[in-house]
C-alpha positions in Angstrom: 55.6 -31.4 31.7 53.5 -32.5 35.0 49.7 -31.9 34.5 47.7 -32.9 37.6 44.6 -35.2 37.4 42.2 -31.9 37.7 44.0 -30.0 34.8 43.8 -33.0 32.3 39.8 -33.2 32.8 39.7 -29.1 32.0 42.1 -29.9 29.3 40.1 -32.8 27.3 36.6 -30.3 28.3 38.4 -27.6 26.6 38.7 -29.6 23.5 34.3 -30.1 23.5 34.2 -26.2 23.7 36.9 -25.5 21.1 34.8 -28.8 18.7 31.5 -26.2 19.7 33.0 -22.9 18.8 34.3 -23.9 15.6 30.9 -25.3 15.0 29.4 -22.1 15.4 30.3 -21.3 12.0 31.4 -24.5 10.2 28.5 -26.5 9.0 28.8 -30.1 8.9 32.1 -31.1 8.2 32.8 -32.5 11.6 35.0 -35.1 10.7 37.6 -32.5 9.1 37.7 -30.5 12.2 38.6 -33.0 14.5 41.3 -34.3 11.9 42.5 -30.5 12.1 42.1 -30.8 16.0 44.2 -33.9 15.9 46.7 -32.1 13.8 46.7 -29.3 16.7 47.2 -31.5 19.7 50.0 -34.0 17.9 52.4 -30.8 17.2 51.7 -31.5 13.2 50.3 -29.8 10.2 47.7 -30.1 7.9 47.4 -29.9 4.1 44.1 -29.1 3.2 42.7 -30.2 -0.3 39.3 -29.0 -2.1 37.3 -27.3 -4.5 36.5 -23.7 -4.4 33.5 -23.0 -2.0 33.9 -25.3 0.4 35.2 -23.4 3.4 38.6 -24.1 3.7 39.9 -20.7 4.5 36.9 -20.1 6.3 37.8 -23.5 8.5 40.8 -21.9 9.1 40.3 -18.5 10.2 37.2 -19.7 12.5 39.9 -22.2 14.3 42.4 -19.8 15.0 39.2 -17.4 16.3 38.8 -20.1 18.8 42.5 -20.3 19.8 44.0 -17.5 21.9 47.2 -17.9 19.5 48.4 -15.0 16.9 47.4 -15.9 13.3 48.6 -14.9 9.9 47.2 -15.6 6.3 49.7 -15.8 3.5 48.5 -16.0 0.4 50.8 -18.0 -2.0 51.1 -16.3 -5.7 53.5 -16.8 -8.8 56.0 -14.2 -8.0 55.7 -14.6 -4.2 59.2 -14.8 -2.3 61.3 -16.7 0.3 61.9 -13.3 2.0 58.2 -12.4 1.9 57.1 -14.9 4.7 60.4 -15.3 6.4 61.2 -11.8 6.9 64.6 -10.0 5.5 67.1 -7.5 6.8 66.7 -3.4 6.5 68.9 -1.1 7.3 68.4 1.3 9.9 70.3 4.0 11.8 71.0 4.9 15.7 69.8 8.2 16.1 72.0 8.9 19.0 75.5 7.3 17.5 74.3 7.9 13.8 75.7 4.2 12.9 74.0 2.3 10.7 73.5 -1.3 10.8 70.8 -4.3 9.3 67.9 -5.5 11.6 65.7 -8.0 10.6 62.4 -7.3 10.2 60.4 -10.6 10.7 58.1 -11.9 8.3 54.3 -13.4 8.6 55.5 -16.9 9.7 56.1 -15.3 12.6 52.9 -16.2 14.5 51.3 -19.4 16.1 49.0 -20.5 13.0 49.3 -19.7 9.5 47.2 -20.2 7.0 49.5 -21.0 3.3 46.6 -20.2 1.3 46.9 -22.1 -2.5 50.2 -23.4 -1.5 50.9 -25.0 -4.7 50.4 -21.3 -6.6 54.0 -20.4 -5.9 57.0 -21.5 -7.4 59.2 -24.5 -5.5 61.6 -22.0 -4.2 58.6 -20.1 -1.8 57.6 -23.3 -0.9 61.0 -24.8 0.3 61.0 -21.8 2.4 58.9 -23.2 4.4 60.7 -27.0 5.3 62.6 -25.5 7.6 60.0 -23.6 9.4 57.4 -26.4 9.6 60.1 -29.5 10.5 62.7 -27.4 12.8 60.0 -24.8 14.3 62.5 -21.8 13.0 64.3 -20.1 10.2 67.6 -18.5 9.2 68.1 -16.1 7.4 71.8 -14.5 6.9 73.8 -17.5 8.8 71.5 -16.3 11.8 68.6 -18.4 13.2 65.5 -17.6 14.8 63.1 -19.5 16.8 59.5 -19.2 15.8 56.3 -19.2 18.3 55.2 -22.2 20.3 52.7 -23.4 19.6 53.6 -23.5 15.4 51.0 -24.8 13.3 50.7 -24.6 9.5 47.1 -24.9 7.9 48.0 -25.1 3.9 45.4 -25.5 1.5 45.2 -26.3 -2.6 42.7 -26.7 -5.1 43.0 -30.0 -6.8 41.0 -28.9 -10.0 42.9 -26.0 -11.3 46.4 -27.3 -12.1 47.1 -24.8 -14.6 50.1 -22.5 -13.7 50.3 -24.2 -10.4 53.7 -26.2 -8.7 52.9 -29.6 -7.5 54.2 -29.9 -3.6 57.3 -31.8 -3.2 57.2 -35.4 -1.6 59.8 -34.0 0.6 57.6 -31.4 1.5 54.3 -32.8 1.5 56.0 -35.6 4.2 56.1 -32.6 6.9 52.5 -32.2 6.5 51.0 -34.5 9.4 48.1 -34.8 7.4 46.5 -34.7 4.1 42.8 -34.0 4.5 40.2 -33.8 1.5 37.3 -32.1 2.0 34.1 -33.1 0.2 30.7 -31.4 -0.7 28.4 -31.0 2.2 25.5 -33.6 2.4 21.8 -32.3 1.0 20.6 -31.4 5.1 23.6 -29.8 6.0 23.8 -27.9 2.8 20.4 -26.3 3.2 21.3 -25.4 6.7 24.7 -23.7 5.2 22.5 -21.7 2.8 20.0 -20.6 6.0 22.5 -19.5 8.1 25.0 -18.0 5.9 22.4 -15.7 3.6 20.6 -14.2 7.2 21.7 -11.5 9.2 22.7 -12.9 12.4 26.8 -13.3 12.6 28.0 -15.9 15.1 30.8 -14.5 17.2 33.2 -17.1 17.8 35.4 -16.9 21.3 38.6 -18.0 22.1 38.5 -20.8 24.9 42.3 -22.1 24.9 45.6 -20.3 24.9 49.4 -21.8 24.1 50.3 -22.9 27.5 47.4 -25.5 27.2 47.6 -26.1 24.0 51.1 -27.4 25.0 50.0 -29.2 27.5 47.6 -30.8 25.0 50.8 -31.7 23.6 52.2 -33.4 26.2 49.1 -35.3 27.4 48.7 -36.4 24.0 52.4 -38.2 24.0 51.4 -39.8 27.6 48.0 -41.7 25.8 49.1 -45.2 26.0 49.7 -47.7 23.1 50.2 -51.2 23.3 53.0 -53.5 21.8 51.2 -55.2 19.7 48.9 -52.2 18.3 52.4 -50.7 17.5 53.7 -53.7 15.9 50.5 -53.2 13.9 51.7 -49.8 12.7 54.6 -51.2 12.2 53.2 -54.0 9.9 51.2 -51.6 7.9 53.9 -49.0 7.2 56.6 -51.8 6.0 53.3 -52.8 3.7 53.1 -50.1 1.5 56.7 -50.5 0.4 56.1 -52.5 -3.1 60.1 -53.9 -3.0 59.5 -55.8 0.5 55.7 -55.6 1.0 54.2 -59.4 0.8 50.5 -57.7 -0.6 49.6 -58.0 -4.2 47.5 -55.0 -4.5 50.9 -53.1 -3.6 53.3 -54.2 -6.0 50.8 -54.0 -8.9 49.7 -50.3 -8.0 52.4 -48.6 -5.4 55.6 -46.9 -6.7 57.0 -45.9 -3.9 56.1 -46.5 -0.2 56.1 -44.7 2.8 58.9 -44.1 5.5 59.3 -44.5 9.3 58.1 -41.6 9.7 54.5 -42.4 8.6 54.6 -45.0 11.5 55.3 -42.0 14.0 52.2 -39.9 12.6 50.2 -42.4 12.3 50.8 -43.5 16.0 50.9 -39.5 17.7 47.5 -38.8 15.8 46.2 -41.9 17.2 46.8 -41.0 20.3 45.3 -37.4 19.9 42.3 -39.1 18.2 41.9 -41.0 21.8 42.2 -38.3 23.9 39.7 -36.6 21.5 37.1 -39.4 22.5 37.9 -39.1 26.4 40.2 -42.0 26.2 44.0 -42.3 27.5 44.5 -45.6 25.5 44.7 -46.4 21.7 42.8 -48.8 20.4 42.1 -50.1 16.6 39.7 -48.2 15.7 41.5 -44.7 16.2 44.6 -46.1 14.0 42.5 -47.1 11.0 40.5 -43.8 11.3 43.6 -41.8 11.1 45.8 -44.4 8.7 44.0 -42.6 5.7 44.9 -38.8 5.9 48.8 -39.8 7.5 49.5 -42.5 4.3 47.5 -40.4 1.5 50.7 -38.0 0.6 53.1 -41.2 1.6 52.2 -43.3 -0.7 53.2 -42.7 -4.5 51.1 -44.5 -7.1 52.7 -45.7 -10.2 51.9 -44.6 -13.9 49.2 -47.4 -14.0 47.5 -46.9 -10.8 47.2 -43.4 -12.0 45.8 -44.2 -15.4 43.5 -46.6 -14.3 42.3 -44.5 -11.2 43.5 -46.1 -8.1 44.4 -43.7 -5.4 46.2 -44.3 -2.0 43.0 -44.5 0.4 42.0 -47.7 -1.6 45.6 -49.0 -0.9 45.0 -48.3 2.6 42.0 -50.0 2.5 43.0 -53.2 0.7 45.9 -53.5 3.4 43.4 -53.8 6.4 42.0 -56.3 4.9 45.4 -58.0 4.1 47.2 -57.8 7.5 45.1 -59.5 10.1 47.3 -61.5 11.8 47.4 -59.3 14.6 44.1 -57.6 14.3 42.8 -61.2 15.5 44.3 -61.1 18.6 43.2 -58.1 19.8 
């Protein structure tokens, strides 16, 4: 896809307005939304984790307000069914022949972003439903496939303290998410401008300022942002250093079970790029990888029993392996 010099400056200003009209309504937090605007531009999705009250679905919705793209909500329950977001067949009838015959009638993932509210409320079966969908970008249903809508973006949230008669995610599954975000409490000033502006009566009214063809093009851009060979050698470096069997890092074979795959290198290098672009630049640089290395390796990398016992969580893997492989760091 050729985008002239002119339509890439619109492009990277539509990205400031979009950041703006989001901010309309989101307080604070502005660290998650351009994690979710990453997300957006690298043709990934997101997996969204914290406690009630914090905005999540509210994140969600106000995104897709600003994004001239068709949006459905799904909300994930115990006795929710494969056929209930992909769709399924009914049978209708020709009114001029009188033959009847099956039609499929297709379900909400369907549209350009869906939100998979409480993802980890519905049974593994609901939830594989989705693998297809969010790796392939369609679904099949009766030996026949469909296409979904381009752009295809998944938003999925869960609530890490109520674990009760909730399925954990697959790793399989939680590997198509791009990202795994956590959202934290707001600080003390922007919580008392949360409680000001949300208890009033003025409403913002958010607008849409991007449709699909651009955000498509975003996509495209975002591929063309340059890399080096030895910042991907880095990547590289880092990935291979989670894995506890080759890895040459202490803090990884004591803690890590399992590492993560190549495909962790291939996030973590297309959100870097969308991270740049999101800064005005068209060239990655150390900074945007070890910004984005924490949400791409959070859901890679599996703790053992005693990591988990003791309290040690993947972020402080990722941070101990900065520290560990500088050889190339240096030279840059």
């Amino acid at each position: 896809m050729e985008i002239s010099e002119s339509n890439i400056k619109v492009l990277i200003q539509k990205i400031a307005q979009l950041k703006t009209e989001i901010q309309k309504v989101i307080v604070g937090q502005d660290a998650i939304i351009e994690e979710m605007l990453v997300a957006l531009m690298a043709g990934g999705h997101c997996l969204l984790e914290g406690v009630p009250g914090l905005a999540k679905t509210l994140m969600v919705r106000t995104m897709s307000q600003a994004l001239d793209l068709s949006f459905r909500r799904i909300q994930f329950t115990p006795d929710l069914m494969p056929t209930d977001i992909v769709g399924t067949e009914i049978l209708e009838e020709d009114h001029v022949t009188g033959k009847r015959f099956f039609k499929f009638n297709k379900g909400p993932l369907f549209a350009n972003i869906i939100l998979a509210d409480e993802i980890n409320r519905t049974p593994p079966k609901t939830q594989s439903a989705l693998l297809e969908a969010m790796q392939e970008f369609e679904v099949t249903y009766a030996g026949q496939t469909y296409p979904l809508d381009r752009p295809f973006f998944i938003l999925a949230t869960q609530n890490p303290i109520e674990q009760a008669g909730t399925y954990p995610l697959p790793e399989a599954q939680l590997d198509r998410f791009l990202l795994y975000i956590k959202i934290g409490y707001p600080t003390a000033a922007d919580e008392v401008k949360i409680l000001s502006s949300t208890t009033g009566g003025v409403k913002h009214k958010v607008e849409a300022v991007i449709g699909a063809e651009e955000i498509k093009q975003l996509q495209a851009l975002t591929r063309e942002v340059s890399i080096s060979d030895d910042l991907i050698t880095y990547v590289s470096e880092l990935i291979r250093a989670t894995r506890p069997d080759t890895s040459t890092v202490s803090y990884v074979k004591e803690w890590v079970r399992w590492g993560a795959g190549p495909r962790a290198g291939q996030a973590l290098i297309l959100t870097a790029k969308a991270k740049a672009l999101i800064q005005g630049r068209y060239a990655v640089v150390m900074e945007d990888i070890q910004h984005m290395a924490y949400p791409v390796l959070r859901h890679r990398v599996l703790m053992n029993f005693k990591a988990e016992a003791e309290g040690v969580h993947p972020d402080m893997v990722t941070a101990e392996l900065f520290k560990s492989i500088s050889r190339i760091q240096t030279k840059l």
